[in-house]
C-alpha positions, 0 to 999 in steps of 0.5 A: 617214192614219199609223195607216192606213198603218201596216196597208198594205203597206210593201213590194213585192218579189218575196217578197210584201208586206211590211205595216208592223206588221211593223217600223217601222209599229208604231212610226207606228201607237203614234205615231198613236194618241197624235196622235189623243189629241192632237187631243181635247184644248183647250190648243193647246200640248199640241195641238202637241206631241202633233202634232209628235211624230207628224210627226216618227216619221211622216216618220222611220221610213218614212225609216229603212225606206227607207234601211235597204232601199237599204244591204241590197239597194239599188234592186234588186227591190222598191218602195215600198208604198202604206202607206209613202207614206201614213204619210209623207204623214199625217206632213207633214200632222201636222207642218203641222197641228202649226205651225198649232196652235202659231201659234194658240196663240201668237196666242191667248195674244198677245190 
C-alpha cells in the first residue's frame, strides 16, 4: 500500500495533482522497499524492526505533508489525494503488523 502510494496523487488543488515521488513520497516509497526486504526474511525480530521503521515514515511523512500544507496556504484550495491516504494506511498496518511480528518473536523465544 505505502509504495503504491507513494506513486498516486499526494495532492488536489486548483494547479493540478501533485504525485508523492515529488516530495515526501520518495522517502515512503525507499522506506517500502526495505519493508518488503523485511517481509523476506525469518528472524521475527529483524522482521519487525524492518516493519516499524516503515510504520513510522509511512504515518510521518504524509503527516509532515500535511502540516507543512496547512502552515503555507492553510484549508484553502486543496485536499488531500488518494496516495496520501493510502500511504498512512499501509503505515498503520505496518505498524501493526510490526507488533504482531514482535509478540510472536517474544512468545517464540519464551517456549
Amino acid at each position: 500500500m505505502v509504495l503504491l502510494g507513494a506513486f498516486l496523487p499526494w495532492v488536489y488543488s486548483g494547479a493540478g495533482t501533485f504525485a508523492g515521488v515529488r516530495g515526501a513520497g520518495l522517502w515512503t516509497m525507499y522506506a517500502a522497499v526495505l519493508g518488503v526486504a523485511g517481509a523476506i526474511i525469518r528472524p521475527y525480530r529483524i522482521a519487525a524492526v524492518h516493519a516499524f521503521v516503515l510504520a513510522a515514515v509511512a504515518v510521518a511523512m504524509p503527516v509532515w505533508q500535511v502540516v507543512h500544507l496547512l502552515s503555507k496556504v492553510g484549508f484553502a484550495g486543496w485536499m488531500p489525494g488518494v496516495g496520501l491516504v493510502l500511504t498512512v494506511g499501509g503505515g498503520v498496518l505496518a505498524g501493526f503488523a510490526g507488533l504482531t511480528l514482535w509478540r510472536t518473536a517474544r512468545t517464540e523465544q519464551a517456549g
